[in-house]
C-alpha positions in Angstrom: 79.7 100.7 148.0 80.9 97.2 147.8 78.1 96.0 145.7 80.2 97.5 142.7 83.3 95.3 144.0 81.3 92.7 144.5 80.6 92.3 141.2 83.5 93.4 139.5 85.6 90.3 141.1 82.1 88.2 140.3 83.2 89.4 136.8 86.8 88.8 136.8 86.1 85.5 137.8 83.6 84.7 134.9 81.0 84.2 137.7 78.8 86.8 135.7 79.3 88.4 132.6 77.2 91.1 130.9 74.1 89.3 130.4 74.1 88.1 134.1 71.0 90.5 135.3 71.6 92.5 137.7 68.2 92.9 140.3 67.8 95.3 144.0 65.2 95.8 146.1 63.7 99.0 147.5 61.7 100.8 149.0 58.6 102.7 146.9 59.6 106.2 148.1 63.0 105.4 146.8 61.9 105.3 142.9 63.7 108.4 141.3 61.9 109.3 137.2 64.6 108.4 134.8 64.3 111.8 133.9 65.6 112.6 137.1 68.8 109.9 136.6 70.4 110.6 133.9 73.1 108.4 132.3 75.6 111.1 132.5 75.6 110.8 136.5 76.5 107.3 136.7 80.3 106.7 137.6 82.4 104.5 135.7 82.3 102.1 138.7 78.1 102.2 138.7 76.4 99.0 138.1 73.0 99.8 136.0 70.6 97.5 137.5 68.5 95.5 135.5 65.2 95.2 137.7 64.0 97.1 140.7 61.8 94.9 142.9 59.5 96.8 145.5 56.7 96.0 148.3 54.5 96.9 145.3 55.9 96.8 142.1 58.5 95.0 139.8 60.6 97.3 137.4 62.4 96.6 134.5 64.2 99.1 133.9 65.9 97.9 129.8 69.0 99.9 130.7 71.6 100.2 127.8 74.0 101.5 129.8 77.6 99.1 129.8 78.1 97.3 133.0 81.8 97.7 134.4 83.3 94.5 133.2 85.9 93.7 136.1 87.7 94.9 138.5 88.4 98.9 138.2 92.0 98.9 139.5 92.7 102.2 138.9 89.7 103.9 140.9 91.3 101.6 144.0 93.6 103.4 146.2 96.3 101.6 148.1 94.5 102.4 151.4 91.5 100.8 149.9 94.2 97.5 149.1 94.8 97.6 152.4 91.4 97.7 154.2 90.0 94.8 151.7 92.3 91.7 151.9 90.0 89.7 148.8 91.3 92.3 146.9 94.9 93.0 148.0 95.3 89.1 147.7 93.6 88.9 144.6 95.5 92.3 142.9 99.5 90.5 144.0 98.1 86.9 142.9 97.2 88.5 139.5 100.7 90.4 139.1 102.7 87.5 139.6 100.6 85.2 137.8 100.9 87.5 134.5 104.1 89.4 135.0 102.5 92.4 135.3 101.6 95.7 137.7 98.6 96.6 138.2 97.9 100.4 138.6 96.0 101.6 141.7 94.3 104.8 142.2 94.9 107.9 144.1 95.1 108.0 147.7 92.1 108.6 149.8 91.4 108.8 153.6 89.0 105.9 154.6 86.9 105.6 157.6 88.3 103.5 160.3 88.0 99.7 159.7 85.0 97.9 161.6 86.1 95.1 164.1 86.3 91.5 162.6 84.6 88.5 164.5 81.7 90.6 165.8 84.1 92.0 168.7 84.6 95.6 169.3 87.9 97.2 169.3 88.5 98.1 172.9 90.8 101.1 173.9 93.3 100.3 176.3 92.1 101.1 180.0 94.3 100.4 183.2 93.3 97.4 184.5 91.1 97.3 188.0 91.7 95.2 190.6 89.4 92.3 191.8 87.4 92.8 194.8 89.7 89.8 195.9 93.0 91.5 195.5 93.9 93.9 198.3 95.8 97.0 198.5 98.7 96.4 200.8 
C-alpha cells in the first residue's frame, strides 16, 4: 500500500503528527470484530485508523496502537527507491542535507511499473506500410 507512504512523508514533513486522525471508508461486509484483528498482526508500517465511515455506519474505533511516525527507511528496498521518485528524491535530498546515509531495506522483486501520462507501454512491432506506399 501507498497509503502507509503516504503518510509517513505527510509525517516527515510535519503535515500530520500523531493526533492528526486518521479516517477510511468501506464497505459494511468489510467490518472484521476486533476480536478478529488483533494488535499483534499489524506491521510496523500499518497505519491504525482512527474512524471507519460506511454506507451505514460511522466507527470509532479509540485505537491505542502508535502510528508510524515517518518514513520507515529501512522496510524500503532499493527497487522500491527506484520505482517511487518522491521518495528516491526525497531519501538523497535528506542525506546530503544532514550528512548522513539512510539505510534501505532488503531487496524485493516488484511488479512491473504502470505507464505514466495515461499511455500504455507499447511493445515494439514492425511497422506496416500505408495503403499509399507500394511495394516495388
Amino acid at each position: 500500500g501507498f497509503a502507509e507512504l503516504e503518510y509517513g512523508i505527510l509525517r516527515w514533513m510535519g503535515v500530520v503528527t500523531e493526533r492528526t486522525p486518521v479516517i477510511t471508508t468501506v464497505h459494511d461486509d468489510q467490518i472484521v470484530p476486533e476480536e478478529r484483528m488483533p494488535v499483534e498482526l499489524l506491521l510496523e508500517h500499518d497505519v491504525p485508523v482512527d474512524i471507519i465511515v460506511t454506507p451505514t455506519q460511522v466507527i470509532y474505533t479509540n485505537t491505542a496502537v502508535e502510528k508510524p511516525r515517518g518514513i520507515l527507511w529501512h522496510l524500503l528496498s532499493k527497487q522500491k527507491l527506484q520505482q517511487v521518485r518522491v521518495l528516491r528524491e526525497l531519501k538523497n535530498r535528506i542525506e546530503k542535507e544532514q550528512n548522513v546515509v539512510l539505510p534501505t531495506g532488503p531487496d524485493e522483486l516488484l511488479p512491473p511499473a504502470a505507464a505514466r501520462n495515461g499511455q500504455r507501454r507499447k511493445q515494439q512491432q514492425p511497422r506496416r506500410r500505408r495503403s499509399s506506399q507500394k511495394k516495388r
